[in-house]
TIVO-715430 format. One line per 2 residues: number of its first residue (from 1); their letters; for each residue y, x negated, z negated of C-alpha. Coordinates in nm, 2 decimals. Example, Ala and Ser with C-alpha at 12.3 -4.5 7.8 and 13.67 -1.06 7.14 Angstrom:
2
1) AS) -0.45/-1.23/-0.78  -0.11/-1.37/-0.71
***
This chain:
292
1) XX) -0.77/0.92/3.20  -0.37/0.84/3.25
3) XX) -0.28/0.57/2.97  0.15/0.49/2.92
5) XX) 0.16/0.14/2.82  0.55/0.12/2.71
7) XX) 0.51/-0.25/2.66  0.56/-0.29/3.07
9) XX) 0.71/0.05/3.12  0.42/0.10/3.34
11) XX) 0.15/0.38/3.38  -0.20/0.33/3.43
13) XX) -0.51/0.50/3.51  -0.86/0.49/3.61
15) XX) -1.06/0.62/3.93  -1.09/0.98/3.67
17) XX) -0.71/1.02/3.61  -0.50/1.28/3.87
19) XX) -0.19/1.22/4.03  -0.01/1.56/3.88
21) XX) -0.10/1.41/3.56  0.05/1.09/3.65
23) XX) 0.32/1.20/3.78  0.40/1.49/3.46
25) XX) 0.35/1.14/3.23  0.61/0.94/3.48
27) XX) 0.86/1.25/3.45  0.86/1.22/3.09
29) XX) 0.81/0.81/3.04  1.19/0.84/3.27
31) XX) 1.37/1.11/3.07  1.28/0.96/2.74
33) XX) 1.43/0.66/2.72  1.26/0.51/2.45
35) XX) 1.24/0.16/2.39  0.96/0.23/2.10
37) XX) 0.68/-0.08/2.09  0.36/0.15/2.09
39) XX) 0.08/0.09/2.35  -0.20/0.30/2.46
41) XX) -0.17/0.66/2.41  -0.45/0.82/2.63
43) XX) -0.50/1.16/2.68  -0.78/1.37/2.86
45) XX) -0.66/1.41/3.22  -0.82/1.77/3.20
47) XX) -0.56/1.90/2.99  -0.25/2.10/3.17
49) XX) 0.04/1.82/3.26  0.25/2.00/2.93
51) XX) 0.04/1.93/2.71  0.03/1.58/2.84
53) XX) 0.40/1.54/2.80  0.44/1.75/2.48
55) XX) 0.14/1.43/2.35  0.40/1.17/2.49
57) XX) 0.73/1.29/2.34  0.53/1.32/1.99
59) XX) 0.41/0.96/2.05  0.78/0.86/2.15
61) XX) 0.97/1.03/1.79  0.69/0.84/1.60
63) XX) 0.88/0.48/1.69  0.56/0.27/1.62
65) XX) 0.25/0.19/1.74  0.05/0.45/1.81
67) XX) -0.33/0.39/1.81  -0.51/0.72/1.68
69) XX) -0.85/0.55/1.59  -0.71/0.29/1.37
71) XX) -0.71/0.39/1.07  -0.91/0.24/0.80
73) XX) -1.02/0.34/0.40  -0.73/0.26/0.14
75) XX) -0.49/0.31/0.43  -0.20/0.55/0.28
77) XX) -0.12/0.83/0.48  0.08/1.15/0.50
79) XX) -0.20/1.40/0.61  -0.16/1.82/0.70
81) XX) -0.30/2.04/0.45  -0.50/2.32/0.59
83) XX) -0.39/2.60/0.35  -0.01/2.58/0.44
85) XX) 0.07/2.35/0.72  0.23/2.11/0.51
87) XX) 0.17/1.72/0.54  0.14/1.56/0.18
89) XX) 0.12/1.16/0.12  -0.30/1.07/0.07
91) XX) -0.53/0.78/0.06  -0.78/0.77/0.33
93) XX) -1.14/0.69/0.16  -1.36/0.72/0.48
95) XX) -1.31/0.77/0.84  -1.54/0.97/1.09
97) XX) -1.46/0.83/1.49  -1.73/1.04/1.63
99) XX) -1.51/1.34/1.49  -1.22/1.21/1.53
101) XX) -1.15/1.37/1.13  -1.08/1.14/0.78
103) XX) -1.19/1.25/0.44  -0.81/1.23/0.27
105) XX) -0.73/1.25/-0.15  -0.41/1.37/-0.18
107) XX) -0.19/1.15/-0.43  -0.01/1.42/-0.57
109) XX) -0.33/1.66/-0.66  -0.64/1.42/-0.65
111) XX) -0.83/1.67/-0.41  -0.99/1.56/-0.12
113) XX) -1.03/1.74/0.22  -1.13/1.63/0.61
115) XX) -0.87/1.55/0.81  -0.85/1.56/1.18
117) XX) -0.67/1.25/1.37  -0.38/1.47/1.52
119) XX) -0.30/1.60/1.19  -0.24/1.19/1.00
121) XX) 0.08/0.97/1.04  0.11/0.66/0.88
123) XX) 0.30/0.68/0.55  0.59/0.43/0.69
125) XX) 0.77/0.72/0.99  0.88/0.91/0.69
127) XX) 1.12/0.82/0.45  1.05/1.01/0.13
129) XX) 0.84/0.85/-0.07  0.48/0.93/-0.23
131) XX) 0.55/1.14/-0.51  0.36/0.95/-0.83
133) XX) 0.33/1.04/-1.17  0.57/0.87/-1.39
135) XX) 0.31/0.77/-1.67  0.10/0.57/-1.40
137) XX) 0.35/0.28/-1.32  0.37/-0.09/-1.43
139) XX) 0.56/-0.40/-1.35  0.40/-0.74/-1.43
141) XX) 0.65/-1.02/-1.53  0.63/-1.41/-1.57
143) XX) 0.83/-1.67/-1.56  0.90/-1.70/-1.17
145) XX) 0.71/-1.44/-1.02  0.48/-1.67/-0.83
147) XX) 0.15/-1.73/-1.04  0.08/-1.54/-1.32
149) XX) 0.23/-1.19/-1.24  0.14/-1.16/-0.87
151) XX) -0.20/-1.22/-0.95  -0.20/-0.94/-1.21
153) XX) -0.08/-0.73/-0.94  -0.37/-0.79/-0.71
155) XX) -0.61/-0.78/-0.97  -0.52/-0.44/-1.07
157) XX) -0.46/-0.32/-0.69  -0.85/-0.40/-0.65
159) XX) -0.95/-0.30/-1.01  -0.78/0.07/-0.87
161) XX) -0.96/0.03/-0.54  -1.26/0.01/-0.70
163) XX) -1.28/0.31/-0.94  -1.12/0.50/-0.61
165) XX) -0.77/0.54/-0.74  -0.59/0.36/-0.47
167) XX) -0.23/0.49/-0.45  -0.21/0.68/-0.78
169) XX) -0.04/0.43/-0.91  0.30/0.23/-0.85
171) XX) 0.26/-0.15/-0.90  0.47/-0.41/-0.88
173) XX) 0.56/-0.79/-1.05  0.88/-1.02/-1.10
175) XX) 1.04/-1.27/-1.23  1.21/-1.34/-1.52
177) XX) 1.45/-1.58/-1.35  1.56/-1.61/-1.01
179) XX) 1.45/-1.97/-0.90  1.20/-1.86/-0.67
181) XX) 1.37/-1.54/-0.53  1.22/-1.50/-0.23
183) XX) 0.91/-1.70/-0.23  0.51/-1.64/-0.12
185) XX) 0.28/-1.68/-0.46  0.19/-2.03/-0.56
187) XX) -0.05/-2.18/-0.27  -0.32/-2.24/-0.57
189) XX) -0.25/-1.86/-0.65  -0.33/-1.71/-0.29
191) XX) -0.62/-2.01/-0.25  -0.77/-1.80/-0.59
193) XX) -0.72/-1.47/-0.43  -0.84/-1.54/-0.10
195) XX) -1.16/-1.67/-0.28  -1.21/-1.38/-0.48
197) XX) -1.12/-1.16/-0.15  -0.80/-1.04/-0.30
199) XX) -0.49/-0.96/-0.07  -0.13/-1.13/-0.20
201) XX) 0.16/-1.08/0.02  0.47/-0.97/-0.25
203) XX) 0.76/-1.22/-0.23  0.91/-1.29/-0.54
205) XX) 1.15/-1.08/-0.70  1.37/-1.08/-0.99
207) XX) 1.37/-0.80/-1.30  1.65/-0.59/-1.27
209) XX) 1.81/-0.30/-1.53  1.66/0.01/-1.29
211) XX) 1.30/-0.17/-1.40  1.32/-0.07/-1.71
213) XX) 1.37/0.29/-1.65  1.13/0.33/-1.33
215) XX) 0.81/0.20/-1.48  0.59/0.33/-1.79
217) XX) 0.46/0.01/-1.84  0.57/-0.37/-1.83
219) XX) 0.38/-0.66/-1.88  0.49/-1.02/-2.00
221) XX) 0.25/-1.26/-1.98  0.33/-1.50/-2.31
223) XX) 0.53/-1.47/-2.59  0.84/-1.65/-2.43
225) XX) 0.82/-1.35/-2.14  0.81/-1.11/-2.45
227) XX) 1.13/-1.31/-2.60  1.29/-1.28/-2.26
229) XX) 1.24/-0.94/-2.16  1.34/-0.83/-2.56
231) XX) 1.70/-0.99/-2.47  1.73/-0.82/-2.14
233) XX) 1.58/-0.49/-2.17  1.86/-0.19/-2.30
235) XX) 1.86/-0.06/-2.64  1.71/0.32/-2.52
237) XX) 1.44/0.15/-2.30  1.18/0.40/-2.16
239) XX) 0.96/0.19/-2.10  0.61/0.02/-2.31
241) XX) 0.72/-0.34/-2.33  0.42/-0.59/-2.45
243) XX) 0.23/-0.83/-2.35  -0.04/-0.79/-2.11
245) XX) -0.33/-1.01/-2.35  -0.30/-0.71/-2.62
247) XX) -0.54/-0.53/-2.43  -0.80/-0.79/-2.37
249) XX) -1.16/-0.65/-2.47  -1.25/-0.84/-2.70
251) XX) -0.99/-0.70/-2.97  -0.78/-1.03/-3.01
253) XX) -0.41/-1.11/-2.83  -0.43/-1.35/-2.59
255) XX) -0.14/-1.54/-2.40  -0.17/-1.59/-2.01
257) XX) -0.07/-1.94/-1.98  0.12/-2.07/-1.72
259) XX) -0.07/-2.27/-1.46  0.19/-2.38/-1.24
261) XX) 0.26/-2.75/-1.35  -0.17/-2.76/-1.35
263) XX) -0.33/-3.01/-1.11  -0.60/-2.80/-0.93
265) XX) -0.66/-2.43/-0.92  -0.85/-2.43/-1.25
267) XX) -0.57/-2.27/-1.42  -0.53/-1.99/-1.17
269) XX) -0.89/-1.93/-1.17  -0.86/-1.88/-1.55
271) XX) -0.53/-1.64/-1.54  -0.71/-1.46/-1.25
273) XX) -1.03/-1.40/-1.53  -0.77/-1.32/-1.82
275) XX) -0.57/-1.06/-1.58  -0.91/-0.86/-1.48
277) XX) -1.08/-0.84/-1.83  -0.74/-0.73/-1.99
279) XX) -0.67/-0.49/-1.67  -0.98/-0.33/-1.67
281) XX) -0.98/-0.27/-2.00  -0.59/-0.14/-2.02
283) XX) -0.73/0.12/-1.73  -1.04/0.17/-1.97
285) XX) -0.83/0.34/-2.23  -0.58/0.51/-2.03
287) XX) -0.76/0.65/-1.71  -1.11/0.64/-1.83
289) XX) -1.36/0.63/-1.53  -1.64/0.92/-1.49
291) XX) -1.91/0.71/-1.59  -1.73/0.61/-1.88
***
């Protein structure tokens, strides 16, 4: 086997590789001049030394790291559709190393086919974007985009991950002001998530005018977010403006206080309960589950 390692610029092999492969993988590391960070991209040293190079040019347009066996469930993808050639952006939900193959749901269509390797590329070496539909979109807002709505946005990534609707929907949070533009999530916030195996990596951001065009749905978290977003929205405003405790199950409005001048995590821990009883009850009524 003849492994490029562009990292050093150097090609290696073991006692199986030949030298015509080698030396077809050296004629194409020099006339590339690609300065592209991936590592290890192997090929069989049985196949013919064009097919060997053809492997390394693809490898050297994607301009990433390359490692064909790394994908994982819930990773997005763009993935070839058998019936006309086309790639299409999909969720992975399982992956199959002995056949090299992933079963795929396309995002656009919701069905779901097997996938070989060769035929995947992650969703960031394309620009376009997933194509999503409209009506499945919300923004979560507080007062600094640090506690209350980031957590909201993690709850509902898993509550999606769970009924196996990852990347059907566009998610997002931010602030109503901009004093902590910029910023990681709370420490007691990402402590909460971390305990309840949640991932939190947004940096804050602040509401802007295109918001309230390019989601369905936006969620304050008390009535002074409701206030707030009421005097900034515009007059024609697309968008379902309320506040996220309207849709908590059991039938009366709640407010998601504010936990960040709190002592301790209890606070977060409650906002964290408050966002997933509301959430999962929101996705209740407008994407009911099958066993619903």
């Amino acid at each position: 086997m003849a492994t490029i390692t562009e990292r050093t610029g150097a090609i290696e092999s073991d006692s199986s590789g030949s030298e015509s492969d080698e030396a077809a993988l050296a004629d194409a590391w020099a006339a590339s001049g690609s300065t592209a960070k991936f590592v290890n991209l192997s090929v069989q040293d049985r196949q013919p030394p064009d097919l060997l190079i053809k492997a390394f040019e693809a490898a050297v347009q994607t301009d990433l790291t390359l490692d064909l066996t790394s994908w994982s469930p819930d990773d997005l993808c763009w993935a070839r559709f058998a019936d006309d050639g086309l790639a299409y952006a999909a969720v992975i939900l399982s992956v199959n190393a002995g056949k090299r193959t992933c079963l795929v749901r396309y995002t656009d269509y919701l069905n779901e086919a097997e996938v070989r390797f060769q035929d995947l590329e992650p969703i960031s070496t394309r620009k376009a974007r997933v194509k999503m539909d409209p009506e499945k979109s919300v923004l979560f807002v507080c007062l600094g985009n640090i506690c209350r709505s980031p957590i909201a946005e993690a709850v509902f990534h898993r509550i999606l991950k769970d009924r196996g609707l990852t990347g059907t929907w566009k998610v997002d949070s931010a602030a109503i002001g901009e004093w902590h533009v910029g910023k990681l999530p709370d420490s007691r916030a990402r402590k909460v998530m971390e305990r309840h195996q949640l991932e939190m990596e947004t940096l804050a951001r602040q509401i802007c005018t295109e918001d309230f065009s390019s989601f369905k749905y936006i969620f304050g978290m008390d009535s002074q977010n409701m206030l707030d977003l009421g005097g900034i929205s515009p007059p024609d405003c697309p968008a379902v403006i309320e506040m996220l405790g309207v849709h908590h199950p059991a039938g009366q409005t709640i407010e998601i206080r504010d936990p960040y001048y709190d002592t301790g995590d209890a606070g977060f821990e409650k906002c964290y309960a408050e966002c997933h009883a509301c959430l999962s009850h929101f996705l209740d009524k407008i994407q009911p589950s099958k066993s619903n």
